[in-house]
C-alpha positions in Angstrom: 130.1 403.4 95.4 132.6 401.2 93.6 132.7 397.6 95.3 135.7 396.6 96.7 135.4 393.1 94.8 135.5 392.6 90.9 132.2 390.6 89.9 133.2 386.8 89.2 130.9 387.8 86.4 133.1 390.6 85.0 136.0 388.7 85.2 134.8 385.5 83.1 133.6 388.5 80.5 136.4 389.3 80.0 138.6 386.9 79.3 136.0 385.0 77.8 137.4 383.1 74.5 140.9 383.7 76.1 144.3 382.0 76.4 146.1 382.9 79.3 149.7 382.1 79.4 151.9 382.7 83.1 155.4 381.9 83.2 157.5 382.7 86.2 157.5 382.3 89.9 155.2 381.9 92.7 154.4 385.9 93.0 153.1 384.6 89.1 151.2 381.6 90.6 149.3 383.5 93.7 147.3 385.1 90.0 146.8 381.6 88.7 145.4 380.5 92.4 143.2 383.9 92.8 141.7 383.4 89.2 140.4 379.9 89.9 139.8 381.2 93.4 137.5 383.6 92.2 136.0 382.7 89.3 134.3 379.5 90.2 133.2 378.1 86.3 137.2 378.2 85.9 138.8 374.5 87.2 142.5 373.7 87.5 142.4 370.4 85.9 144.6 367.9 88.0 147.7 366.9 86.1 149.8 365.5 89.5 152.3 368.1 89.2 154.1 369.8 92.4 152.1 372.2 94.1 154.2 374.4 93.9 156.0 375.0 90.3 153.3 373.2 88.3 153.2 373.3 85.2 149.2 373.8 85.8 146.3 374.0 83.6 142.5 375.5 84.1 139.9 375.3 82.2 136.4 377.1 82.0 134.6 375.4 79.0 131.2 377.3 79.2 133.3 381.0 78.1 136.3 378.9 76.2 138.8 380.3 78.9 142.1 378.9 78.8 144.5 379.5 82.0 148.1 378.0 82.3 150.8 378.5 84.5 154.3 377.4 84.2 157.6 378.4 86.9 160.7 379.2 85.3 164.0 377.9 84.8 167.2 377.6 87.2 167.8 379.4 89.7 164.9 378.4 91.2 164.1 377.4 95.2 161.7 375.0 95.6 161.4 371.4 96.9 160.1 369.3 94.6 160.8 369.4 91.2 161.5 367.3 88.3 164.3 368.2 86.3 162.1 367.4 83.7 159.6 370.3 84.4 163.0 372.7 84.6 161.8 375.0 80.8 162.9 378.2 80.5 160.8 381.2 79.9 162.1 382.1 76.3 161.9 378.3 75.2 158.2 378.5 76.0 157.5 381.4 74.7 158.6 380.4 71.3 156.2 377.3 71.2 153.1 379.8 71.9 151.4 380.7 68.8 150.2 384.1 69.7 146.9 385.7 68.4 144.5 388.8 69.3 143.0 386.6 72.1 146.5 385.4 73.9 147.8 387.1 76.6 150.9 385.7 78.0 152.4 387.2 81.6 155.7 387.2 82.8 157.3 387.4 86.4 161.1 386.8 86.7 162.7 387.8 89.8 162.8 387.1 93.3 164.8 383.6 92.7 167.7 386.0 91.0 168.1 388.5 94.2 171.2 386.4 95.2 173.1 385.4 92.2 175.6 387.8 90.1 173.4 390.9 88.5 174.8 389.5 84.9 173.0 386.3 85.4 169.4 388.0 85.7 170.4 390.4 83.0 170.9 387.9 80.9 168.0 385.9 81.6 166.0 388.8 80.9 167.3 389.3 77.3 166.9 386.0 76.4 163.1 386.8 77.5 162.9 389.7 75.2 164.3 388.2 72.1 161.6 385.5 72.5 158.7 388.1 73.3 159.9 389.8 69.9 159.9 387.2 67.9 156.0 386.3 69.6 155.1 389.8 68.4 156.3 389.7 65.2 154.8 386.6 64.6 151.5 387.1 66.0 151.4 391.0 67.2 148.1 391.0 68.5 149.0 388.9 71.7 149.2 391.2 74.3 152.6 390.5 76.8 152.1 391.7 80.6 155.5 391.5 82.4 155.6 391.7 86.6 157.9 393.7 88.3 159.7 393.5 91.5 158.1 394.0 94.6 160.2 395.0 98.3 159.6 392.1 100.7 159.6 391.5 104.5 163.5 390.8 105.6 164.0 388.6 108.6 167.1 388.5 110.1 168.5 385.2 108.6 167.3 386.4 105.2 168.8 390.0 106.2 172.3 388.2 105.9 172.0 387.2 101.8 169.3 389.8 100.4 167.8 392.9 100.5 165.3 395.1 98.9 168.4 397.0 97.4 168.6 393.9 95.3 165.2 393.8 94.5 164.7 397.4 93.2 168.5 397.2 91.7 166.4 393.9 89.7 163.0 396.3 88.8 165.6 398.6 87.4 166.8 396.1 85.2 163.9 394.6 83.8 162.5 398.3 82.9 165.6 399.1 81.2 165.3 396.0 78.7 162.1 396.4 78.0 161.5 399.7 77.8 161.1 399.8 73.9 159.4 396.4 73.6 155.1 396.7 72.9 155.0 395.3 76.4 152.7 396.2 79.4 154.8 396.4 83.0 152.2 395.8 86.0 154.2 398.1 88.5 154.4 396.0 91.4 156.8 398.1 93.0 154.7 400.9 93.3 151.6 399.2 94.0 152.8 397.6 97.3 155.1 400.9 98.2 152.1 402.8 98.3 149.7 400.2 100.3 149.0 400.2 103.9 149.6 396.8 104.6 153.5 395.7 105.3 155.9 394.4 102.5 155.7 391.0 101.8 157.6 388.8 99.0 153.9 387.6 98.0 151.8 390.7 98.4 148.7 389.8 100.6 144.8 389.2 98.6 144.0 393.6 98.7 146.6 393.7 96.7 146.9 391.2 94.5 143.4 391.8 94.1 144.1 395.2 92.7 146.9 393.7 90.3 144.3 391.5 88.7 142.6 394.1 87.7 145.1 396.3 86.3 145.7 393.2 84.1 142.1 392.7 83.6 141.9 396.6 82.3 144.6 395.7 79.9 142.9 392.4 77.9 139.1 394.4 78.4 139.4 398.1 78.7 136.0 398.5 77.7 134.7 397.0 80.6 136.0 399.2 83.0 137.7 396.9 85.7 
């Protein structure tokens, strides 16, 4: 019988000798905080950054694992954060050097569900420029991009979103992409299909099961 958990063992296998870059927002960071969760030899090194947006960094020396995690530009609802720390996905993206063992994921979304659809489409192709340019560059780096997931509405958020404007979003971001060497983890479907209710930031079953679809993408000869 399969186990419900992936071994912490499996998962430091396999992105052993690994740089792992995440750019986006906090649906990105709950796979930055379930990696260190679960794989124990992996340790967010403490660089006094807001809890929230980062930038973070973790580091597992013993497999040469790099993890880093970094929110995105304006628009963006949180707190605290410097305007300093305010990058934009593309800008980064052109700064990473790209190689056989990089894998860099992407989640851009849920901050643009109120603002004019051109302003997310735009954002997105700036995105895609950059990722082309990483892959012609450095080709083997493999690019993992999030999509949209619906979300639990209460009534005050009823009045300024809905998941019309989240799937209208998803649309979007598979349109752009769709002839980029890209690999869409397809949020959408994943937490349509669970049990458990819609949430903005899908509960641990479930990201569980997204970290592994992104694990069988950097190992598939592992079988996660």
């Amino acid at each position: 019988m399969k186990s419900n958990h992936t071994p912490q063992f499996l998962i430091s296998q396999c992105l052993k000798g690994k740089v792992v870059h995440m750019f986006g927002d906090s649906t990105i960071r709950q796979w930055f905080e379930y990696l260190i969760a679960k794989t124990p030899n992996l340790k967010k090194f403490d660089m006094k950054t807001p809890p929230k947006t980062g930038p973070f960094i973790a580091l597992d020396y013993t497999k040469n694992i790099l993890l880093t995690f970094r929110c995105h530009g304006p628009p963006i609802r949180s707190p605290m954060l410097p305007v300093s720390q305010l990058h934009f996905v593309a800008n980064e993206l052109d700064s990473v050097d790209g190689s056989n063992n990089t894998v860099v994921v992407i989640g851009v979304w849920a901050h643009f569900s109120t603002f004019p659809v051109d302003v997310y489409i735009r954002r997105l192709l700036s995105i895609r420029r950059a990722v082309e340019r990483l892959l012609t560059r450095a080709p083997g780096t493999l690019v993992i991009i999030r999509t949209a997931n619906p979300k639990r509405l209460t009534p005050p958020e009823s009045m300024t979103t809905d998941d019309y404007y989240f799937l209208q979003r998803d649309k979007i971001l598979r349109a752009i992409f769709k002839e980029v060497n890209v690999k869409l983890l397809q949020a959408w479907e994943m937490t349509q299909a669970h049990y458990l209710a819609h949430n903005l930031h899908p509960p641990p079953p479930i990201i569980k099961n997204m970290i592994d679809v992104i694990l069988s993408h950097i190992c598939p000869q592992l079988g996660i």
